[in-house]
C-alpha positions in Angstrom: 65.4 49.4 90.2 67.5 48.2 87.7 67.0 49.8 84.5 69.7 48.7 82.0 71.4 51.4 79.6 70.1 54.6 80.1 71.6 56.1 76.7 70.0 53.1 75.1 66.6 53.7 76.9 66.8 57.5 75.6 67.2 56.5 72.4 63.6 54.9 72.2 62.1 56.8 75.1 63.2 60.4 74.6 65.7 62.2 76.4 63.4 63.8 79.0 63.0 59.8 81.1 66.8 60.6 82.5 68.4 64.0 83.0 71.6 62.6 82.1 70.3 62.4 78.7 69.3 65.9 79.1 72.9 67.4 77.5 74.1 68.9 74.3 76.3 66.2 73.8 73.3 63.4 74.0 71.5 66.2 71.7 74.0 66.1 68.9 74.9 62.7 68.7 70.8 61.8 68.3 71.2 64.1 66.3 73.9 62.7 63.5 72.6 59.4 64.2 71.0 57.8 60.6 67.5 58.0 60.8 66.5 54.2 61.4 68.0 54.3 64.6 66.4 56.8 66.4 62.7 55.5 65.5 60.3 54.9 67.5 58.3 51.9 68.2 54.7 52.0 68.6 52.6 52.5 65.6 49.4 50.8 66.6 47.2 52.2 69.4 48.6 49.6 72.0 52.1 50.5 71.0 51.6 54.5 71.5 50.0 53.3 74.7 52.9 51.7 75.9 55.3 53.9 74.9 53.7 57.1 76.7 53.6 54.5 79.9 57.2 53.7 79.8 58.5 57.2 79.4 56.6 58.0 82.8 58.0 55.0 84.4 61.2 56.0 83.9 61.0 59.0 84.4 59.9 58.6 88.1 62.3 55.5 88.0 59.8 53.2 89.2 59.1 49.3 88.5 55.7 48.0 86.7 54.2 46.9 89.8 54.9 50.6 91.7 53.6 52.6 88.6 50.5 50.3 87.8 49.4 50.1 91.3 49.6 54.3 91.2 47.8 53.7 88.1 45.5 51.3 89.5 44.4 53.8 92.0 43.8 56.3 90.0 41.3 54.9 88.0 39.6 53.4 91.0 39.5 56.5 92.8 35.6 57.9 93.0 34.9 60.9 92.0 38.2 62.2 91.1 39.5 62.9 87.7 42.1 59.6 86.7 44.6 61.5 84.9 45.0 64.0 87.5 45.0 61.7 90.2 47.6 59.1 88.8 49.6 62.6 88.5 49.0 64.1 91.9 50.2 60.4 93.3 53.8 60.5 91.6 54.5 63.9 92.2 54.1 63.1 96.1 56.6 60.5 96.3 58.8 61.6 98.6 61.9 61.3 96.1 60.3 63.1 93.8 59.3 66.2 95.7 63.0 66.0 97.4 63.8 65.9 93.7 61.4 69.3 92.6 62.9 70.7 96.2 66.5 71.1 94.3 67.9 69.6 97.2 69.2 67.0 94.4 69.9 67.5 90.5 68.4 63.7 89.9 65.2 61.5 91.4 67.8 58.9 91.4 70.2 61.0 94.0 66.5 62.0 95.1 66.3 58.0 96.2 69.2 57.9 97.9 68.9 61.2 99.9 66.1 59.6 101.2 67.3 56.4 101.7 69.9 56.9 103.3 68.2 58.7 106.1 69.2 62.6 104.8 65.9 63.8 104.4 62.6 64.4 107.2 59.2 64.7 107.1 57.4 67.3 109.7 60.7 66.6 111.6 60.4 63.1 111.4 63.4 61.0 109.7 61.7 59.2 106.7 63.9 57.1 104.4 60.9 55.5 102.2 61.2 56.9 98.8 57.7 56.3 98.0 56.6 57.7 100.8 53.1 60.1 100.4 53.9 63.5 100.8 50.5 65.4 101.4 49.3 69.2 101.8 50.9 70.9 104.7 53.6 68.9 105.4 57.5 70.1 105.3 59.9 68.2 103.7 63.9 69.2 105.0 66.8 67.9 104.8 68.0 66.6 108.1 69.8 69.1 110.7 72.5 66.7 110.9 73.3 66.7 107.8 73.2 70.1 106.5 77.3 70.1 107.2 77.9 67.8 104.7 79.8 68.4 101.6 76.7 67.0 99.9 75.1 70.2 100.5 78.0 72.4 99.8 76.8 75.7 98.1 73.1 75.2 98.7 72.5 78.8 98.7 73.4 79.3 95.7 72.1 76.7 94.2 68.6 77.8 95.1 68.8 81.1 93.0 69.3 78.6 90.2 66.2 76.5 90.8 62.7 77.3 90.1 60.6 76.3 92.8 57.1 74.8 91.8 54.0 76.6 92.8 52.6 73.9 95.4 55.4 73.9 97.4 57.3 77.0 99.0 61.4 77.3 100.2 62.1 77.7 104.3 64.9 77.5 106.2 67.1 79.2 103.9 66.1 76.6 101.1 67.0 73.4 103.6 63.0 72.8 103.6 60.3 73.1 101.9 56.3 73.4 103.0 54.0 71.7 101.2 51.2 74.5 100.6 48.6 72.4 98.3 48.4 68.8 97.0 51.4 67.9 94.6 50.4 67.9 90.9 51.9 69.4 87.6 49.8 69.7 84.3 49.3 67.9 81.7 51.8 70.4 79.4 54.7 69.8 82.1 55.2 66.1 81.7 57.2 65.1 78.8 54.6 62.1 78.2 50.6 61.9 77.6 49.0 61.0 81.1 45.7 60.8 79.2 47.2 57.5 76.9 48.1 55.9 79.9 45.4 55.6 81.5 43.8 54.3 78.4 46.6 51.6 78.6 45.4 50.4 82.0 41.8 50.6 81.1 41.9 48.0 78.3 
């Protein structure tokens, strides 16, 4: 997906939509920046609205077909709460729980992991980034290419990472079992699930 600057996207996003905005030095120059330039657009309902559905776009780097469709189904599901369904469906794309794995530092490296035929699902090469991860399954990274210096020093990168509570480490952190369906809460997300369903609902 092609996304343009992401500095520039930061800027009237928030810093949380790309973790290479996530640094001190990102930090303090926002910070010294004169006040009219780090705004924010959105002052009517609609605006606010969009905004809040932007920053969740980006942040799962999809395009406005993937995310409204997610959104779409969500709202059309029966029975089921919208905003923790819309939710539940991003968080089991499979670049995204390779992301939440730490096998990667980025859903963008996340992408390519998978793309490039890295990762497996129940032992079964998958490279569809949006693939549906459900309960039960176990996501790995592929024997064949533990070896490579992409993985260099996973071991200690796992004592690093905090694992979610839905999903648990195997393998010596090469894999991960999905123990219940994917989903973080409302106060984890750096953007208001709630809004954005009222943005599709107009």
């Amino acid at each position: 997906m092609l996304i343009g600057p992401k500095y520039k996207i930061c800027k009237r996003l928030g810093a949380s939509v790309f973790e290479k905005c996530q640094t001190q030095k990102f930090q303090l120059a926002e910070a010294r920046a004169p006040r009219k330039t780090r705004g924010k657009r959105g002052g009517s309902d609609y605006g606010l609205q969009l905004l809040e559905k932007q920053k969740a776009r980006f942040t799962y780097g999809l395009t406005e077909t993937q995310f409204s469709r997610y959104a779409r189904e969500a709202m059309n599901a029966q029975g089921k709460d919208s905003v923790a369904g819309l939710l539940s469906r991003l968080e089991s794309r499979l670049d995204n729980v390779v992301y939440r794995a730490g096998f990667v530092s980025t859903r963008r490296a996340a992408r390519q992991l998978v793309s490039h035929g890295h990762i497996t699902v129940n032992g079964r090469r998958v490279n569809i980034p949006s693939y549906a991860v459900r309960a039960g399954d176990t996501v790995a990274i592929r024997e064949g290419s533990r070896g490579s210096a992409l993985f260099a020093g996973r071991g200690e990168a796992m004592l690093e990472h905090r694992t979610l509570a839905w999903m648990v480490l195997e393998e010596g952190g090469f894999a991960v079992k999905i123990a219940q369906e994917p989903a973080v809460s409302e106060t984890e997300t750096a953007f208001n699930t709630a809004t954005i369903i009222q943005f599709y609902s107009r």
